[in-house]
C-alpha positions in Angstrom: 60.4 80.4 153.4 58.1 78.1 151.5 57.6 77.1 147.8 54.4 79.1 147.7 55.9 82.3 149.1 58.9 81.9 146.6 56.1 81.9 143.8 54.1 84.8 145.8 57.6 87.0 145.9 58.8 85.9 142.5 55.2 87.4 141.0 55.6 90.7 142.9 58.6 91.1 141.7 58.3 89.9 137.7 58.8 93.4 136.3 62.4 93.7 137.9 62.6 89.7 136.9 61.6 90.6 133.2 64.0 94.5 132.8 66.8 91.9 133.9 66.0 89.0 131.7 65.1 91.0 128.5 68.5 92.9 129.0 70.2 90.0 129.2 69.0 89.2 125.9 69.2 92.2 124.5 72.6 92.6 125.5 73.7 89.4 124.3 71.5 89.7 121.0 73.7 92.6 120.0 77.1 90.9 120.9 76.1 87.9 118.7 75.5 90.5 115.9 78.7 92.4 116.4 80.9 89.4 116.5 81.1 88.6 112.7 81.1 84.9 111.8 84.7 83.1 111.6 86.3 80.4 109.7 87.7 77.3 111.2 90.9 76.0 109.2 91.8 72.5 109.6 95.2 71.0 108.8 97.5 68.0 109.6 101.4 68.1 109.7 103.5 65.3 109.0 106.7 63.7 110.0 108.9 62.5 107.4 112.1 61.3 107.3 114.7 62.6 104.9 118.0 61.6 105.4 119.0 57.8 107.6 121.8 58.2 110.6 125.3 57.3 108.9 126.4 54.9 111.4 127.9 51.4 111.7 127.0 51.2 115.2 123.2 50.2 115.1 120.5 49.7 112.5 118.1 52.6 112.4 114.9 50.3 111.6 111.3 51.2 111.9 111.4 51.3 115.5 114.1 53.9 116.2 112.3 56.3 113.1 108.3 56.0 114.9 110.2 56.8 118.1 111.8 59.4 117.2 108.7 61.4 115.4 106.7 60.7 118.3 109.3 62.9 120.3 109.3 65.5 117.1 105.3 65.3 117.4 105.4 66.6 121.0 108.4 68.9 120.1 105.6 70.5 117.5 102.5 70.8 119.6 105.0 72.3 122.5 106.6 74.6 119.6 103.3 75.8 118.5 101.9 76.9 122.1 105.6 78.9 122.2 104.0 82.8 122.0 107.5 84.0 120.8 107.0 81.3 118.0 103.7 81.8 117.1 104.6 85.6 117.1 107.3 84.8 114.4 105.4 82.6 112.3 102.4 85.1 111.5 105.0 87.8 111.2 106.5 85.7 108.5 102.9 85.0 107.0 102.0 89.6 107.0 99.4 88.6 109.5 99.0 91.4 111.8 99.1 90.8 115.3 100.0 93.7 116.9 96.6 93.9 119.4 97.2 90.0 120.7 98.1 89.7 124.0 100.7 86.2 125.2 97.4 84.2 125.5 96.1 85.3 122.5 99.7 84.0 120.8 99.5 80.7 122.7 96.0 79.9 122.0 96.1 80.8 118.1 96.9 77.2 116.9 95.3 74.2 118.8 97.6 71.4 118.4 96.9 68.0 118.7 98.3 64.3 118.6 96.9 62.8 115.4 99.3 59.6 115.1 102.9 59.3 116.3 103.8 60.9 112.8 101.0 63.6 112.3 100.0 67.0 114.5 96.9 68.1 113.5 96.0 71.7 113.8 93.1 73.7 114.0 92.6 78.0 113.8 90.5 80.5 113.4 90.6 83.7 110.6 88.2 85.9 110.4 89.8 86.2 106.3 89.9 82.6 104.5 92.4 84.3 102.2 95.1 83.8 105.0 95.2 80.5 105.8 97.5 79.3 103.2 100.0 82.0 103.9 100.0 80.7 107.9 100.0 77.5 106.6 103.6 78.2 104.7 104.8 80.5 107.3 104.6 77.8 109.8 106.2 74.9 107.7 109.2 77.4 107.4 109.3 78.4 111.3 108.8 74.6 112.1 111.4 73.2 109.7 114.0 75.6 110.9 113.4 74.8 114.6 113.8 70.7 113.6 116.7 71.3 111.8 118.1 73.2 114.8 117.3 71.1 117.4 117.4 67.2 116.0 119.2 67.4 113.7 122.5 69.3 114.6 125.7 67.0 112.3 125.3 66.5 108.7 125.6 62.6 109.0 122.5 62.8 111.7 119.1 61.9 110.5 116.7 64.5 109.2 113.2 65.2 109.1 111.1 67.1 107.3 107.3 68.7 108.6 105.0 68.6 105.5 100.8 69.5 105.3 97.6 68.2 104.2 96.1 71.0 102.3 94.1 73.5 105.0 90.2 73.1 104.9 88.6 76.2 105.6 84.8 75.9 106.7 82.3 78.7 107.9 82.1 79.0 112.0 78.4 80.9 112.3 77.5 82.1 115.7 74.8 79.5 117.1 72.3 82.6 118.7 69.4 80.2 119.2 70.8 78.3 121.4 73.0 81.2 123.4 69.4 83.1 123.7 68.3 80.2 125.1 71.0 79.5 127.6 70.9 83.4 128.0 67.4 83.1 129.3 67.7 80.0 131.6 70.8 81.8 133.3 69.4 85.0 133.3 65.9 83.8 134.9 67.5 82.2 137.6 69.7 85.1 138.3 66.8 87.6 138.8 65.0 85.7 140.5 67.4 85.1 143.2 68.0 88.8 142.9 64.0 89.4 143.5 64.0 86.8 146.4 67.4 89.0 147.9 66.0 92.1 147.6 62.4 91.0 149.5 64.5 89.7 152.1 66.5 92.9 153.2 63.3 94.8 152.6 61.1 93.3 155.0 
């Protein structure tokens, strides 16, 4: 089969090619509309240290204290991919999540390595008005599990997870450019569906 027969088939066949590619659109058009726009919340959590190691043993200098939040940072971004903790933290913040599934829980915060003593974080609300609730829920949650886990004597060295305030900006669905994939994808499909179906009728 030849270029010019692909161009003869594919204009035989360009009212199944167009049903297909205008319901593509259509179909996509509507999901767009239904999917209201959502807000991306941007924050940073940082390491501090509270409390110096009582010991006469070694000197707990600069080094030791970046060393140790770098371990705390991936601590956090491990923590916060936890669904069980995620699960308690928006509990704790009257966010209902009752309809999420485990993947849902372990993709709600997208943690990241800012610095060896910041995590930065990004979500998504579909209500601004929760953020700062998360936002607290989460420095509770994540000081608890510190306290727990690094720093279990009273003489140990503590550390404390702080925030940057959350900035809250408007996600709008980008249906321009989705129609416009939409149509390149869906073009290309029907057209291999037009060249399949001339091929087992012939």
């Amino acid at each position: 089969m030849n270029l010019r027969e692909i161009f003869q088939i594919l204009k035989k066949e360009w009212k199944l090619i167009s049903i297909l590619v205008v319901l593509a659109l259509t179909l996509t058009s509507i999901f767009t509309l239904i999917n209201k726009a959502k807000y991306e919340i941007n924050f940073s959590l940082l390491i501090s240290q509270i409390q110096t190691q009582k010991t006469d043993k070694f000197k707990y200098d600069t080094y030791y204290a970046l060393e140790a939040k770098d371990k705390i940072g991936d601590y956090l971004i491990s923590f916060l991919k936890s669904p069980e903790n995620v699960n308690a933290i928006l509990n704790k913040a009257d966010f209902d999540a009752k309809t999420f599934k485990i993947y849902d829980l372990r993709t709600f915060f997208k943690p990241y390595k800012a610095s060896s003593q910041s995590i930065g974080i990004v979500f998504y609300l579909k209500d601004p008005s929760r953020a700062k609730n998360i936002v607290k829920s989460l420095l509770v949650i994540t000081n608890n599990g510190i306290e727990k886990t690094y720093s279990p004597d009273e003489q140990d060295t503590k550390y404390e997870i702080k925030s940057t305030n959350p900035l809250v900006s408007l996600k709008k669905p980008r249906i321009a450019l989705s129609l416009v994939v939409v149509f390149i994808v869906s073009f290309i499909l029907s057209s291999l569906a037009a060249l399949i179906k001339e091929y087992f009728t012939d």
